[in-house]
Structure formats: structure tokens, C-alpha cells
mmCIF file of the C-alpha atoms, coordinates in Angstrom:
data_MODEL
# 
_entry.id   MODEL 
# 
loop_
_atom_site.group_PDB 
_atom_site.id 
_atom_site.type_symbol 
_atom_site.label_atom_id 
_atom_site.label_alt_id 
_atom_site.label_comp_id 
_atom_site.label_asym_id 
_atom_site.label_entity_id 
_atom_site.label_seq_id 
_atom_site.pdbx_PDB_ins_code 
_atom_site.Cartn_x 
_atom_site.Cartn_y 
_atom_site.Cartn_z 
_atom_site.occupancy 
_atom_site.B_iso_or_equiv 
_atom_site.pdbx_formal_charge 
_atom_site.auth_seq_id 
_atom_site.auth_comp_id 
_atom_site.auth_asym_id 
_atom_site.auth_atom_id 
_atom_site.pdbx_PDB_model_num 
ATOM 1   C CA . UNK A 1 1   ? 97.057  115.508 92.527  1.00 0.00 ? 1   UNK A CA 1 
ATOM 2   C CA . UNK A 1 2   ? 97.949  118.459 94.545  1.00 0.00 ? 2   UNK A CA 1 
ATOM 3   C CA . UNK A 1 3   ? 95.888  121.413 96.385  1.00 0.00 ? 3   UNK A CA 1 
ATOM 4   C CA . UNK A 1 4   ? 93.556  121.207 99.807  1.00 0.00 ? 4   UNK A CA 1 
ATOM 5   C CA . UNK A 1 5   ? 90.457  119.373 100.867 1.00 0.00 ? 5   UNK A CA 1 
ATOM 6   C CA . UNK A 1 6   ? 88.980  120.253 104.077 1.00 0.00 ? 6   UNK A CA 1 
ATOM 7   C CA . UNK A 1 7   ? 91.149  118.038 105.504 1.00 0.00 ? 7   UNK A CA 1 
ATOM 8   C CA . UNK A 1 8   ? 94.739  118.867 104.976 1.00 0.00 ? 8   UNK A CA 1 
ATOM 9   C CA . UNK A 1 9   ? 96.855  119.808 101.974 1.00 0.00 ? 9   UNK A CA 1 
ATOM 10  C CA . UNK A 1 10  ? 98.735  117.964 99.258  1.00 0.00 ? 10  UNK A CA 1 
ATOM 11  C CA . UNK A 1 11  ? 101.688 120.857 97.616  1.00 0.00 ? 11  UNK A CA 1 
ATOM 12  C CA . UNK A 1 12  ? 104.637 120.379 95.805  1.00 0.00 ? 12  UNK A CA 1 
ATOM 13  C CA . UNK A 1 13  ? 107.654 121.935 97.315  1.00 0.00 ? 13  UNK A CA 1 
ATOM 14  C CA . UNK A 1 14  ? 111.811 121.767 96.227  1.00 0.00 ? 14  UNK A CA 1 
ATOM 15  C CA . UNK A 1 15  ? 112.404 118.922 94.948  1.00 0.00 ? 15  UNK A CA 1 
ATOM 16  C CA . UNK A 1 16  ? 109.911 117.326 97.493  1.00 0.00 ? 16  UNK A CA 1 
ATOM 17  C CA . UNK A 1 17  ? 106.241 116.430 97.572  1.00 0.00 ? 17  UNK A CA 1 
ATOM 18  C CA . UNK A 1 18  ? 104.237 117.242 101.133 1.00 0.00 ? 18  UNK A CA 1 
ATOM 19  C CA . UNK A 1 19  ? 100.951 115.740 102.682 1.00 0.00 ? 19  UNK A CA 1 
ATOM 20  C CA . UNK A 1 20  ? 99.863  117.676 105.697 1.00 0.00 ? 20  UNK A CA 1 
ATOM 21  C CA . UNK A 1 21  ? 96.635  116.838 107.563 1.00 0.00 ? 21  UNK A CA 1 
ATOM 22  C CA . UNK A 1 22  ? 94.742  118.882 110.365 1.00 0.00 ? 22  UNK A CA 1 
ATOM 23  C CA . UNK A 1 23  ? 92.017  117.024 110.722 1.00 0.00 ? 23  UNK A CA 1 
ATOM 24  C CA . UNK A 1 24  ? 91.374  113.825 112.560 1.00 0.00 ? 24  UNK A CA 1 
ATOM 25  C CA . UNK A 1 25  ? 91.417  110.268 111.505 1.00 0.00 ? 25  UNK A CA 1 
ATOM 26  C CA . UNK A 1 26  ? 91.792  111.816 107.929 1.00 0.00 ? 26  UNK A CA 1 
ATOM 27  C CA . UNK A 1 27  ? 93.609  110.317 104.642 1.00 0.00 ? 27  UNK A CA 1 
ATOM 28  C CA . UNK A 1 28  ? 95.325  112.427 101.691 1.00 0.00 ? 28  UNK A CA 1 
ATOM 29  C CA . UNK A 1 29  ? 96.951  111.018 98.941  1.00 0.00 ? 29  UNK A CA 1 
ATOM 30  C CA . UNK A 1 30  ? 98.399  112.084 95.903  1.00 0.00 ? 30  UNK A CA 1 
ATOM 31  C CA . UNK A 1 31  ? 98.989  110.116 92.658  1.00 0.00 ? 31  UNK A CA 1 
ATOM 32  C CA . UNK A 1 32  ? 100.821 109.924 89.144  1.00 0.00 ? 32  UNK A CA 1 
ATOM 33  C CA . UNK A 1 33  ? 98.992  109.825 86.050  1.00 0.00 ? 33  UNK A CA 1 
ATOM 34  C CA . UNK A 1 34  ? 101.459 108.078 84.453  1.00 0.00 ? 34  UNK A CA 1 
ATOM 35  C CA . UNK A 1 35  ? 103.327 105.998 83.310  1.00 0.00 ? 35  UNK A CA 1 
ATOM 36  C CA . UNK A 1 36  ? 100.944 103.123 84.358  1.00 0.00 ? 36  UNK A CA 1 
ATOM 37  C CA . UNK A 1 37  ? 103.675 100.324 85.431  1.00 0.00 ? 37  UNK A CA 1 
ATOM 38  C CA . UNK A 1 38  ? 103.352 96.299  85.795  1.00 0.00 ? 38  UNK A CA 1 
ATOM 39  C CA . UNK A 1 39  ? 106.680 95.072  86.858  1.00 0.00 ? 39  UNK A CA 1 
ATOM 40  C CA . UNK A 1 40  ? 109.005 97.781  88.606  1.00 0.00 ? 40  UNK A CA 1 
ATOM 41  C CA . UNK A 1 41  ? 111.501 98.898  91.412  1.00 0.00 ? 41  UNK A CA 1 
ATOM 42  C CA . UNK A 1 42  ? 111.274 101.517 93.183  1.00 0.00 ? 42  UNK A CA 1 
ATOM 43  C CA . UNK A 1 43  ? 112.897 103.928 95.688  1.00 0.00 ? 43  UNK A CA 1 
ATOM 44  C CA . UNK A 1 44  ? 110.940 107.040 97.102  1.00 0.00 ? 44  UNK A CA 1 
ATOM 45  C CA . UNK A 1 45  ? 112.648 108.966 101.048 1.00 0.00 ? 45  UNK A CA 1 
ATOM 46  C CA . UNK A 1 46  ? 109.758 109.628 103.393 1.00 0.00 ? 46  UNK A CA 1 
ATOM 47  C CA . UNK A 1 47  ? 110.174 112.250 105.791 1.00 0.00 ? 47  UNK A CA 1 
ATOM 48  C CA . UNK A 1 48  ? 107.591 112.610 108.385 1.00 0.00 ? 48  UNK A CA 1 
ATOM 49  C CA . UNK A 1 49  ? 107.772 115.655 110.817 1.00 0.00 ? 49  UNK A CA 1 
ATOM 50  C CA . UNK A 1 50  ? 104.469 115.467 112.374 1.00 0.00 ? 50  UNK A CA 1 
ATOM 51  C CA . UNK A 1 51  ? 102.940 112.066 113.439 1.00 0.00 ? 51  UNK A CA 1 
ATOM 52  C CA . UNK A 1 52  ? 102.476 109.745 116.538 1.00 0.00 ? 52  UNK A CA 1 
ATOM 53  C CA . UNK A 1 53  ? 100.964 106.171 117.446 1.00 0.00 ? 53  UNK A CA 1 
ATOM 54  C CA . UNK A 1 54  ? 99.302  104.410 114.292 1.00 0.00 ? 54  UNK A CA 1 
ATOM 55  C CA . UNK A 1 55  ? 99.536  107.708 111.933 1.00 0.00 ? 55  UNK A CA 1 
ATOM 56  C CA . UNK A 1 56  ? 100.294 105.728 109.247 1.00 0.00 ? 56  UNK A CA 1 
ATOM 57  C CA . UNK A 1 57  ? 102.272 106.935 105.787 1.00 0.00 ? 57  UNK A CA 1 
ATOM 58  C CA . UNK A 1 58  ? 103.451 105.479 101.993 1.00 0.00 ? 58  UNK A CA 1 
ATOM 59  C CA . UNK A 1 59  ? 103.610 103.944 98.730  1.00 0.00 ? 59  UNK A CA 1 
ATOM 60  C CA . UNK A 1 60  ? 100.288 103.517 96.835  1.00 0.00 ? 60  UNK A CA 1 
ATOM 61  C CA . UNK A 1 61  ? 101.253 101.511 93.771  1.00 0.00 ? 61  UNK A CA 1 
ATOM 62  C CA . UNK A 1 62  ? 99.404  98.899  90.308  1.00 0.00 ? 62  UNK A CA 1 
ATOM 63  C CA . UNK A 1 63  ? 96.463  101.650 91.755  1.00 0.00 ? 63  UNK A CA 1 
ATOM 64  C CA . UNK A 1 64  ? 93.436  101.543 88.302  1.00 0.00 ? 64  UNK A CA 1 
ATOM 65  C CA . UNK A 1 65  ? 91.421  103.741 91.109  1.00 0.00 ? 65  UNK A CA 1 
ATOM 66  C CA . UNK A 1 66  ? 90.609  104.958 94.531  1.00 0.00 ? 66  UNK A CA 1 
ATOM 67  C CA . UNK A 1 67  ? 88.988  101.273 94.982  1.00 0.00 ? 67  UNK A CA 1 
ATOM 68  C CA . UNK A 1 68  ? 91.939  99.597  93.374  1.00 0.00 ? 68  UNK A CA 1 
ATOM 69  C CA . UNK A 1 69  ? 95.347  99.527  94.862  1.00 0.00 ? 69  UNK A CA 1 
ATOM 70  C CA . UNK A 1 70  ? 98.089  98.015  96.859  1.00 0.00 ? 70  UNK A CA 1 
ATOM 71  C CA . UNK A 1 71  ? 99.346  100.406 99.933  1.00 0.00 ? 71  UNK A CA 1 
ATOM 72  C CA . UNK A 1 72  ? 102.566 99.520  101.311 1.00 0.00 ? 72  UNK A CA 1 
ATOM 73  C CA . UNK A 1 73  ? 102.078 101.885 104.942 1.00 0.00 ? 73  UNK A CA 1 
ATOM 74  C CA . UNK A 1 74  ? 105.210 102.502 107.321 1.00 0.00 ? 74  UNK A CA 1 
ATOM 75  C CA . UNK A 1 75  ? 103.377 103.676 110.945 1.00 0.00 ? 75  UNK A CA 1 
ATOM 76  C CA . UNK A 1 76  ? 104.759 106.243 113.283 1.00 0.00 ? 76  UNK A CA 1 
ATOM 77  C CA . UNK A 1 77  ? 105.118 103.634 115.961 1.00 0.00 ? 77  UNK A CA 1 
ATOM 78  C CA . UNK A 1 78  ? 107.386 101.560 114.167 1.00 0.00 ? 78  UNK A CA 1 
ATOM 79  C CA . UNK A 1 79  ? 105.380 99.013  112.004 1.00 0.00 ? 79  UNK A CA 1 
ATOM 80  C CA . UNK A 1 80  ? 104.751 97.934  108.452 1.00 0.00 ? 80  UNK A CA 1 
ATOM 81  C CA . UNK A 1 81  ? 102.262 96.295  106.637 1.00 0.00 ? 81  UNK A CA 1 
ATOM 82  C CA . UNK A 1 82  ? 101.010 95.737  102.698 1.00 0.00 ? 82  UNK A CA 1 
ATOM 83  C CA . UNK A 1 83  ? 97.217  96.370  102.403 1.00 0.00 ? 83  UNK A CA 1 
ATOM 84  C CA . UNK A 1 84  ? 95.120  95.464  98.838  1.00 0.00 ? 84  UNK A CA 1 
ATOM 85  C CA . UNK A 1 85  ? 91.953  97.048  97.732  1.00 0.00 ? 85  UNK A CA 1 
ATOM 86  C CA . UNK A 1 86  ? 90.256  95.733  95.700  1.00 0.00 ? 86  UNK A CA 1 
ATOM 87  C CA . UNK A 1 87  ? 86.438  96.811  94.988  1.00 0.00 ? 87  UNK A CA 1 
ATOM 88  C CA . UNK A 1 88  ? 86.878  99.185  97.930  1.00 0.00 ? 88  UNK A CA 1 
ATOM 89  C CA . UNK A 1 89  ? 87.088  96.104  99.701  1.00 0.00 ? 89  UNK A CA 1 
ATOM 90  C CA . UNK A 1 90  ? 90.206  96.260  101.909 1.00 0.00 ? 90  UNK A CA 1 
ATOM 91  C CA . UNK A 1 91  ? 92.335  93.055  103.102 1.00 0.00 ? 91  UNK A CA 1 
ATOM 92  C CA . UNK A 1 92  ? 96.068  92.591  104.252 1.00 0.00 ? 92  UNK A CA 1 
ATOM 93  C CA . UNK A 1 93  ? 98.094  90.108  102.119 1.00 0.00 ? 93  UNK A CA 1 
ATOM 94  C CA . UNK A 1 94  ? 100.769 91.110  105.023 1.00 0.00 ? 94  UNK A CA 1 
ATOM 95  C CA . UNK A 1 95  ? 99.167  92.573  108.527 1.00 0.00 ? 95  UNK A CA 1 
ATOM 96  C CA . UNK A 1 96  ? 101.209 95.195  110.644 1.00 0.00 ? 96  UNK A CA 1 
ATOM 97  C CA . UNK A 1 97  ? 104.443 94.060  111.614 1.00 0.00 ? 97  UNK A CA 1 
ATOM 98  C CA . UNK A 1 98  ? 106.906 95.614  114.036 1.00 0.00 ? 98  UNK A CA 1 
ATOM 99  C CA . UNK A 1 99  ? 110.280 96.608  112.971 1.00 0.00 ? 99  UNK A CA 1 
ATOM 100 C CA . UNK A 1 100 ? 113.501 97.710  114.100 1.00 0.00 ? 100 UNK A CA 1 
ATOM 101 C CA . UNK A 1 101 ? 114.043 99.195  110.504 1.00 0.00 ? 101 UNK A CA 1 
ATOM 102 C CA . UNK A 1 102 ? 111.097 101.721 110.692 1.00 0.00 ? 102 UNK A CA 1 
ATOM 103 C CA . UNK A 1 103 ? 111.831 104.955 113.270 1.00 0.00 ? 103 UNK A CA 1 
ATOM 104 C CA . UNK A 1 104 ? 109.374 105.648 115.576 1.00 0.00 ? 104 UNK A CA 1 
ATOM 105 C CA . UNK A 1 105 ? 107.790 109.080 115.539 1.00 0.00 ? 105 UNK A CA 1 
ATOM 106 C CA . UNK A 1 106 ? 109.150 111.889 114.652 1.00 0.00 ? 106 UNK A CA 1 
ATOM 107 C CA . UNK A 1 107 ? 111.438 113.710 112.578 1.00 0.00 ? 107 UNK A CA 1 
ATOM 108 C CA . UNK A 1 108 ? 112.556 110.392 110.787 1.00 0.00 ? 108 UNK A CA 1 
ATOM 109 C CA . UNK A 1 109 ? 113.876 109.176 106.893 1.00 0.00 ? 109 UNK A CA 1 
ATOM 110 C CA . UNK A 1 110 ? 113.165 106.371 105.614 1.00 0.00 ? 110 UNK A CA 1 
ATOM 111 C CA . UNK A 1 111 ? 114.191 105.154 102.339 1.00 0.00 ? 111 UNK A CA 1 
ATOM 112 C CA . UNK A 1 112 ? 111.218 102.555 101.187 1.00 0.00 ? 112 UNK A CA 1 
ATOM 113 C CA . UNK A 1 113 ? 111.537 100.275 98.609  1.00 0.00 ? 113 UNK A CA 1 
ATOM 114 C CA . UNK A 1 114 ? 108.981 98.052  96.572  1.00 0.00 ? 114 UNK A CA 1 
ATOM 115 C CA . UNK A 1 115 ? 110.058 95.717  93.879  1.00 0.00 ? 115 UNK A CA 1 
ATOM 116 C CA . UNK A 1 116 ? 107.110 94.197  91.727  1.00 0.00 ? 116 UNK A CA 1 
ATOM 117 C CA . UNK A 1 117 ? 107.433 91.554  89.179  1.00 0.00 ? 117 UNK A CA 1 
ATOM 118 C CA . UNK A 1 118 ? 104.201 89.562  87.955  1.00 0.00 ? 118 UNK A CA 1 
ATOM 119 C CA . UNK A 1 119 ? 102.290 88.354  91.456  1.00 0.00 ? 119 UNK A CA 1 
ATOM 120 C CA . UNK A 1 120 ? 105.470 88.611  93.582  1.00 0.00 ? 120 UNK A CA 1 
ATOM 121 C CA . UNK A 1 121 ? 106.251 92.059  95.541  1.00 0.00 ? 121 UNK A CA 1 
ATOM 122 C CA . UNK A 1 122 ? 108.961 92.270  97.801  1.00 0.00 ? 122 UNK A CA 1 
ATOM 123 C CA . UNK A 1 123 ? 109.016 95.348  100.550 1.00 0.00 ? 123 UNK A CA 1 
ATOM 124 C CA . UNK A 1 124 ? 112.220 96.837  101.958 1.00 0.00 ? 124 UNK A CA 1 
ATOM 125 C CA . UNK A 1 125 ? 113.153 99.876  104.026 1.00 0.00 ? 125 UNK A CA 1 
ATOM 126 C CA . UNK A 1 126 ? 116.296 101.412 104.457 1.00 0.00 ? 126 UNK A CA 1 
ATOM 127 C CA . UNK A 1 127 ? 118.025 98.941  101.965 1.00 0.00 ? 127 UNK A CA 1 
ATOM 128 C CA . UNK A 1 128 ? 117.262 95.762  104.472 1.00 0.00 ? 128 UNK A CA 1 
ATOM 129 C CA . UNK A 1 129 ? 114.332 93.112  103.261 1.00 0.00 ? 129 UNK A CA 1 
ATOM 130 C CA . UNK A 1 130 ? 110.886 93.208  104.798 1.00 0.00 ? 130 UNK A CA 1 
ATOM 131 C CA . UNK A 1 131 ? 109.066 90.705  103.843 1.00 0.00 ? 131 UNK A CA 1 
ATOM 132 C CA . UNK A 1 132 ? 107.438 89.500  100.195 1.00 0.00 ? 132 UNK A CA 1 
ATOM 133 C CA . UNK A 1 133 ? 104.169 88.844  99.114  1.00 0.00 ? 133 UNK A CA 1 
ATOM 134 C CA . UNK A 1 134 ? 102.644 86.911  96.505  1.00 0.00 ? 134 UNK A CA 1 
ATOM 135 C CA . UNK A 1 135 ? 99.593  88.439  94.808  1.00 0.00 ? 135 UNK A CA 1 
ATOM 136 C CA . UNK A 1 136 ? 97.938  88.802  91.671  1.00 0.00 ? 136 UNK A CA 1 
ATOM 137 C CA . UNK A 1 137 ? 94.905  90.258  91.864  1.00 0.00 ? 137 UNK A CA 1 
ATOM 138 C CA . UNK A 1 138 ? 96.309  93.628  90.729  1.00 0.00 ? 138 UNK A CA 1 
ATOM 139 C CA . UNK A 1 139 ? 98.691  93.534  87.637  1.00 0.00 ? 139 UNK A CA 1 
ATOM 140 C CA . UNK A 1 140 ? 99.603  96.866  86.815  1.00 0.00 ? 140 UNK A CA 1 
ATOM 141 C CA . UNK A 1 141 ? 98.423  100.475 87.710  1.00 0.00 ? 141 UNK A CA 1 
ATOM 142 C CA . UNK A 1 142 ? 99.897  103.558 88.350  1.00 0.00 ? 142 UNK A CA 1 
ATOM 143 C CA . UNK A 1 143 ? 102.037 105.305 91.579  1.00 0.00 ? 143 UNK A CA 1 
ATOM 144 C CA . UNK A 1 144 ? 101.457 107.618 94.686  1.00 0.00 ? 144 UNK A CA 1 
ATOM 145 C CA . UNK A 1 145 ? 102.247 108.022 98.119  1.00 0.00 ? 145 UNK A CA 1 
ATOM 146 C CA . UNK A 1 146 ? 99.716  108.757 100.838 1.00 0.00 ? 146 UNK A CA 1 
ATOM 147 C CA . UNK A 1 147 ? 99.460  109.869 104.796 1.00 0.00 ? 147 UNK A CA 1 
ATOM 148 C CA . UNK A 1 148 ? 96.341  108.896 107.241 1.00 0.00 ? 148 UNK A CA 1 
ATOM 149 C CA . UNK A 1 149 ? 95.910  110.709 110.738 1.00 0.00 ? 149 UNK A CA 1 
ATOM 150 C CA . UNK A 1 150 ? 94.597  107.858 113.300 1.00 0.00 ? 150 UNK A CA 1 
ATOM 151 C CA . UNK A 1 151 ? 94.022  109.891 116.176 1.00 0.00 ? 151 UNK A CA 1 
ATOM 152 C CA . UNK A 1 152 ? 93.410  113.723 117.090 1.00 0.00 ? 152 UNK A CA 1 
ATOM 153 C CA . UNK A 1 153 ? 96.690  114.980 115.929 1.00 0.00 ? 153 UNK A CA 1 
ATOM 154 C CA . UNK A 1 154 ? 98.114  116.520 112.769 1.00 0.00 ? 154 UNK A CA 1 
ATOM 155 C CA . UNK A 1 155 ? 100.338 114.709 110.501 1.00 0.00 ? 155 UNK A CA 1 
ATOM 156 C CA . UNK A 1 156 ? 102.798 115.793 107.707 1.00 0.00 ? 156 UNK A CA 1 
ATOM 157 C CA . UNK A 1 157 ? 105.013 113.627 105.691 1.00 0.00 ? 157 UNK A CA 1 
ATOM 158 C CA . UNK A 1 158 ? 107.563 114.550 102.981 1.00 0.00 ? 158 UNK A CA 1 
ATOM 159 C CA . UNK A 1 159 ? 108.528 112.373 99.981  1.00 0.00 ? 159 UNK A CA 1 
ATOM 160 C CA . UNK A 1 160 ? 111.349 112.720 97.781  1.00 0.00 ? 160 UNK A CA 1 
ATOM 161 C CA . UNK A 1 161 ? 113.932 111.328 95.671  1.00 0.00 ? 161 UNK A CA 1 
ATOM 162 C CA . UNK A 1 162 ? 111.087 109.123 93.649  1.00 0.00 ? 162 UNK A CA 1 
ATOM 163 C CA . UNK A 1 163 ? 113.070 106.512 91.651  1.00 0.00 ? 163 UNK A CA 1 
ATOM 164 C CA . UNK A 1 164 ? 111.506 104.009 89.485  1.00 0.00 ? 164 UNK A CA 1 
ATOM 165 C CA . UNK A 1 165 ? 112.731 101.276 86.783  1.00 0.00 ? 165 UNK A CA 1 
ATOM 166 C CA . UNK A 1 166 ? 110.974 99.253  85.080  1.00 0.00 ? 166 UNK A CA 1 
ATOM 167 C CA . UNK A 1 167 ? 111.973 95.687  85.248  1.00 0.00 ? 167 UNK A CA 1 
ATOM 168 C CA . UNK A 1 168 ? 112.357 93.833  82.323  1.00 0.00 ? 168 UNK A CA 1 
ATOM 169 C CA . UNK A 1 169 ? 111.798 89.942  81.577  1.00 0.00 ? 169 UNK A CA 1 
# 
């Protein structure tokens, strides 16, 4: 999904795909229609230039809808953390977590990672292990990547170099 809500602007640039927000505590994502994936890997650089604090940015992934998804969110001040909604409903198989691997701020890359086989999903950035969770409540759904503004100021994230594979059994 690209184009602008009166909150910021999702637009497809070289070889890239860019999320800017100007308005406060505000949340833009874009998504892939297809292929709709159970068990995968995959790869995807995020680039924010503009974000601070808790600004938050990443992976949406097994998403059937906008009430239906994992989010796997790097922050701005150096955290991670793997939400699930479900219903709308919102919980944290794995809360925020500081960690060295995530830059603070920015500009930063990160390379993120997410490898998804049947419940278990295992989170890595920059080629190191986060952590892995065990969770089945979503199966399989399709991709996207997302950006949230926490506080008063703008954000804008770049992803690129989107690799997926689908793992076989």
C-alpha cells in the first residue's frame, strides 16, 4: 500500500520503500498482497533518518488483517520487542528489550531478520540472535514493514533489500 493519509506518507523510491510521518503519535504501514507465507526467512535493511526515544519501526509478518498480525518493532532508543494482535487485541509474546545490536537514533542500518517455522519464530538483527518465541496463534499471513511516531516529532524509515525464502519441511 503506498500514497498519504493525513498523517505521513508511504512511496516507493529506488530500489527502496519509505514511511515518513509528520504527525504525532501516528502509525503507517505498508503491506504485500502476496504471496501469503507460513514458514519463512527473511531479511529486509531498515534505514531510519528521522526518529528519537520510543519511535518505534519494522517487520509486520503471518498478518490475515489490520487486527491480525505479529510486529517484530526495533525502537530508536535501542530496544526490541515481538508484539501479536490478535482480534485487535494487542499482547507481547516478547516485551521491549534493550540491545547493544540495535543503534540508537539516527541515521542507522539495520539488517533484521525473522525466521518462522510452525509456532517457533526466531528474531535477529544484524546477523546476531535475539531472542525466539514460541507461538501459534497466527499460522500464516502475508508481509509488511511499518513506522509509529511516539512523541511530537517526525519519523522516516527506509526499507530495502526485502529477501524472503520459504522454508521447507
Amino acid at each position: 500500500m503506498l500514497g498519504k493519509t493525513s498523517a505521513g506518507a508511504v512511496s516507493l523510491g529506488i530500489n527502496e520503500l519509505t514511511i515518513a510521518i509528520h504527525e504525532p503519535h501516528a502509525y503507517e504501514y505498508s503491506v504485500r498482497q502476496e504471496p501469503v507465507l507460513d514458514d519463512f526467512y527473511l531479511e529486509i535493511t531498515t534505514s531510519p533518518t528521522l526518529c528519537r526515544g520510543e519511535d518505534e519501526y519494522g517487520i509486520l509478518f503471518r498478518m490475515t488483517s489490520p487486527g491480525d498480525l505479529y510486529r517484530f518493532s526495533l525502537s530508536c532508543d535501542g530496544r526490541v520487542r515481538l508484539d501479536r494482535v490478535a482480534g485487535g487485541t494487542a499482547s507481547s509474546p516478547q516485551p521491549w528489550l534493550f540491545s547493544g545490536l540495535v543503534p540508537s537514533g539516527a541515521p542507522s542500518i539495520s539488517r533484521v531478520a525473522v525466521w518462522a517455522r510452525g509456532k517457533e519464530m526466531r528474531f535477529f538483527v544484524n546477523g546476531e540472535f535475539l531472542f525466539t518465541v514460541s507461538d501459534s496463534m497466527l499460522p500464516a499471513g502475508i508481509l509488511g514493514v511499518f513506522a509509529r511516531s511516539a512523541g511530537e516529532t517526525a519519523v522516516t524509515v527506509n526499507f530495502s533489500e526485502l529477501i524472503v525464502r520459504e522454508i521447507k519441511q
